[in-house]
C-alpha positions in Angstrom: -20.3 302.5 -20.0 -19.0 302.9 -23.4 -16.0 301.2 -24.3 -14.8 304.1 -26.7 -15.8 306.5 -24.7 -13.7 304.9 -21.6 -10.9 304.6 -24.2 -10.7 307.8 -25.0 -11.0 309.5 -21.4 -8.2 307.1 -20.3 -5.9 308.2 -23.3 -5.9 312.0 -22.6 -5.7 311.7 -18.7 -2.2 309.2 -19.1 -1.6 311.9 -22.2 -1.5 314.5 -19.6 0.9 312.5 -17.4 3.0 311.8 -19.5 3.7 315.7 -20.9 3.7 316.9 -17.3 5.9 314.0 -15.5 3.4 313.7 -13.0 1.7 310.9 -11.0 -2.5 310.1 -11.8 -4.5 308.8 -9.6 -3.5 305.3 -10.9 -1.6 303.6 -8.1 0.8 305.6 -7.5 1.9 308.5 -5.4 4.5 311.9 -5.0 7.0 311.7 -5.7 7.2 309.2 -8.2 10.3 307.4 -6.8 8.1 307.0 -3.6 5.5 305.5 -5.1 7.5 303.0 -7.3 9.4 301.9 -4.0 5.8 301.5 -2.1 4.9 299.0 -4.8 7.5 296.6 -5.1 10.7 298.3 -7.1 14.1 298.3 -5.3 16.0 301.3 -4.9 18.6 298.9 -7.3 15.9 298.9 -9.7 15.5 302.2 -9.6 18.9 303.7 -9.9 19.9 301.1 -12.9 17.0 302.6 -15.5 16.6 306.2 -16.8 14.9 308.7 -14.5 12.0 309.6 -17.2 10.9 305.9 -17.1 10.1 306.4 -13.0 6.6 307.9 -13.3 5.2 306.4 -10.1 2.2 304.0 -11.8 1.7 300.7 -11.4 0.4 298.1 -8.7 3.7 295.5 -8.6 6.9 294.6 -10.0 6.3 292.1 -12.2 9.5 291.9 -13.9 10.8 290.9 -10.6 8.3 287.8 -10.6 9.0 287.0 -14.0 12.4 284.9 -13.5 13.5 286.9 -17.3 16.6 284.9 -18.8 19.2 286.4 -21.5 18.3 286.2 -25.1 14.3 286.0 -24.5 11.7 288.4 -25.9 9.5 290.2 -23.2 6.4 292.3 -23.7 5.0 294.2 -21.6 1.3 295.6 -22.3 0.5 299.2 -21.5 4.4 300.0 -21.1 3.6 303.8 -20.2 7.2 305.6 -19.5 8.9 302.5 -20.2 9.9 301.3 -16.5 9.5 297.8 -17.3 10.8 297.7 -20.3 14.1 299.2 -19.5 14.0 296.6 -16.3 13.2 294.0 -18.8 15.7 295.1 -21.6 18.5 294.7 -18.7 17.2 291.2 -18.0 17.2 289.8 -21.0 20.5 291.6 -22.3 21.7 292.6 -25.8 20.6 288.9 -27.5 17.2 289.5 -26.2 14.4 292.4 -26.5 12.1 293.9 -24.6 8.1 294.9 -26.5 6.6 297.9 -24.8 2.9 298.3 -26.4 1.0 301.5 -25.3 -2.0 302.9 -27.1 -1.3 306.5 -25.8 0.9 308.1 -28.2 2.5 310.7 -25.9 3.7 308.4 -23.6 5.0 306.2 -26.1 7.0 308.9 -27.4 8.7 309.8 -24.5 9.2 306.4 -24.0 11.1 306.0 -27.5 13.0 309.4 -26.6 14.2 307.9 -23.4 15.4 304.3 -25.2 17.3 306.6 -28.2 18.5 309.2 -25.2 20.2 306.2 -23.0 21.2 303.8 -26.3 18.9 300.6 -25.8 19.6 298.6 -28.6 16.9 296.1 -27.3 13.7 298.1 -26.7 11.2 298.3 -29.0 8.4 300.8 -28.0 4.8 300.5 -30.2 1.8 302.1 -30.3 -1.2 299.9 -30.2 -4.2 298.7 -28.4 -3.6 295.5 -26.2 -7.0 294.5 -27.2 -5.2 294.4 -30.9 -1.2 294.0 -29.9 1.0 294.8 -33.1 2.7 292.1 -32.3 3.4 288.4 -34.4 1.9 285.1 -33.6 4.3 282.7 -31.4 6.8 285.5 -30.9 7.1 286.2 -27.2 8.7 284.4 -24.4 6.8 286.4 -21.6 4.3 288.7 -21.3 3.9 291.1 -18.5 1.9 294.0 -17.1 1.5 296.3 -14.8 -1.6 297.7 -13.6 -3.2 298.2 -16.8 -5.5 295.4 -18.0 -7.8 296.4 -15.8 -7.8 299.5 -17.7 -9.5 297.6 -21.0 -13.2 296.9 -20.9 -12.5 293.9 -23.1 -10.0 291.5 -20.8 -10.7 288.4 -22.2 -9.6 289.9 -25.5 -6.6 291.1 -24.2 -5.3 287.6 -22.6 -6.3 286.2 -26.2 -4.0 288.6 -27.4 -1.3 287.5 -25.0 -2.1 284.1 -25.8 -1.4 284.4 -29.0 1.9 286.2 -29.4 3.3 283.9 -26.5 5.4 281.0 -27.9 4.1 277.2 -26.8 6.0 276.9 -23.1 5.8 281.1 -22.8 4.0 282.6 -20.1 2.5 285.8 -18.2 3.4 287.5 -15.4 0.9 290.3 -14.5 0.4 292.8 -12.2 -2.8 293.9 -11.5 -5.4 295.3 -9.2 -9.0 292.9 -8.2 -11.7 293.8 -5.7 -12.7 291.5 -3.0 -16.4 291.8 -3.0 -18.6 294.2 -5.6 -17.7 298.4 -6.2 -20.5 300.5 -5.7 -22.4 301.4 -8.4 -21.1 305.1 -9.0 -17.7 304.1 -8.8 -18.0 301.4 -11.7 -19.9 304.4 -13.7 -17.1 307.1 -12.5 -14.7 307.6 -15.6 -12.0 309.1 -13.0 -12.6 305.8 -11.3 -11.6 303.8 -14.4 -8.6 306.0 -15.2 -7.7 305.1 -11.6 -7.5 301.6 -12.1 -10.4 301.0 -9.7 -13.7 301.1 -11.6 -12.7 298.4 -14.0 -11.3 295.9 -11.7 -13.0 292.3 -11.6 -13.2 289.8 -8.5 -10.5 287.9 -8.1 -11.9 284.6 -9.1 -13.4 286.3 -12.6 -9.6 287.5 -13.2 -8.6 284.1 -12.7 -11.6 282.5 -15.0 -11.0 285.4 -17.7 -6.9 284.2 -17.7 -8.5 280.5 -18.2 -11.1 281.0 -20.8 -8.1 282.5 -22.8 -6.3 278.7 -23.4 -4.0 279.7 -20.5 -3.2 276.4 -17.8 -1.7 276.5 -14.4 -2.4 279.9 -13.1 -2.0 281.1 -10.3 -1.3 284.1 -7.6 2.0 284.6 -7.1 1.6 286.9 -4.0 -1.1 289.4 -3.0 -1.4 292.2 -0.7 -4.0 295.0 0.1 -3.7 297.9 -2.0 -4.2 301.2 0.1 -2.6 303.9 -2.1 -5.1 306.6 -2.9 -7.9 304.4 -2.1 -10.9 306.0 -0.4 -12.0 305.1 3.1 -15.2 303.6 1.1 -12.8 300.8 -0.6 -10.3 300.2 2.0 -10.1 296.9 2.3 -12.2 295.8 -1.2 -8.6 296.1 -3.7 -5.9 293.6 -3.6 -2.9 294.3 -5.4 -2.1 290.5 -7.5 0.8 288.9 -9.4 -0.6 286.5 -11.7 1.1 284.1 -13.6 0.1 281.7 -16.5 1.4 279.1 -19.0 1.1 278.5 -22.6 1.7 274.8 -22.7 
């Protein structure tokens, strides 16, 4: 499949969500505070961050994995409605700041209307590809995602990217989804399949090796667990929900 063409479908299907407030397909399910609790967010979690962030996406918490420290600088790639961020931005406090990068405009805007509406000093929301982060060299403490690299058809590229905005000693933290085993052939062609986080998901061990080929040392899987959410009865049992980390020594 074409990567611009992938791009594209993936843009106005999260473009959609994020006019409508409603879930996608992506990992998530109805209502959107359900889903978010299903995947690893605490109802604390939940009530400390503005509603409009909530928008029931994602595989993991991985702000909750990432040990975040006041006065450090977070990004998170593919920041959608912002619900890391604003979980970030809290960790980090006002002498830090929490990055969201997103390359669909409409969800970064409502992202940027919800930091302005609820007065975070210490979000910064950008539009940009995580393939091309608009982001400087040695700037980041910690990088994290959620359920969105295996959105790009260009990963290795993306933890280059994350390489090299992290400072020397920074690290990632990302959620994401794997397979166990190889996707059948129409659902790796299916665009609704990629816009469901499914279709472009590697094997585990070619996550790992992409994370590696990228300069990145002592990774690792923080903790795993079956993904079942909106999964058909043909891939029950093939998608693991991961929490990766890595180092930038």
């Amino acid at each position: 499949m074409k990567e611009k063409e992938v791009k594209e479908f993936v843009k106005k299907r999260y473009g959609e969500v994020a006019k409508t407030r409603r879930s996608s397909s992506c990992c998530c399910g109805s209502p959107a505070t359900d889903a978010a609790l299903r995947i690893g967010y605490s109802e604390k979690d939940l009530e400390n961050i503005p509603e409009a962030s909530i928008m029931g996406l994602g595989c993991g918490n991985p702000v909750a994995l990432a040990s975040l420290e006041e006065g450090k600088t977070v990004l998170d790639l593919g920041s959608g409605g912002g619900i890391d961020v604003f979980l970030a931005a809290r960790k980090v406090g006002p002498k830090g700041k929490a990055i969201g990068v997103d390359m669909t405009e409409e969800m970064v805007n409502r992202a940027r209307a919800t930091a302005s509406k609820y007065g975070y000093q210490n979000v910064d929301i950008r539009l940009g590809e995580i393939e091309n982060l608009p982001v400087e060299d040695d700037s980041v403490d910690v990088v994290i995602s959620n359920c969105v690299i295996n959105l790009s058809l260009d990963k290795e590229k993306v933890f280059r990217e994350a390489y090299r905005v992290l400072k020397p000693g920074g690290r990632i933290m990302i959620s994401d989804l794997v397979t166990e085993g190889e996707l059948p052939e129409e659902v790796r062609k299916s665009f609704d399949a990629w816009a469901g986080c499914i279709a472009g998901a590697l094997e585990k061990h070619q996550y790992l090796d992409t994370i590696r080929r990228a300069g990145f040392k002592k990774v690792k899987i923080a903790s795993e667990s079956t993904f079942t959410i909106d999964v058909s009865h043909e891939l029950k049992g093939k998608i693991t929900s991961v929490q990766v980390e890595g180092h930038k020594l």
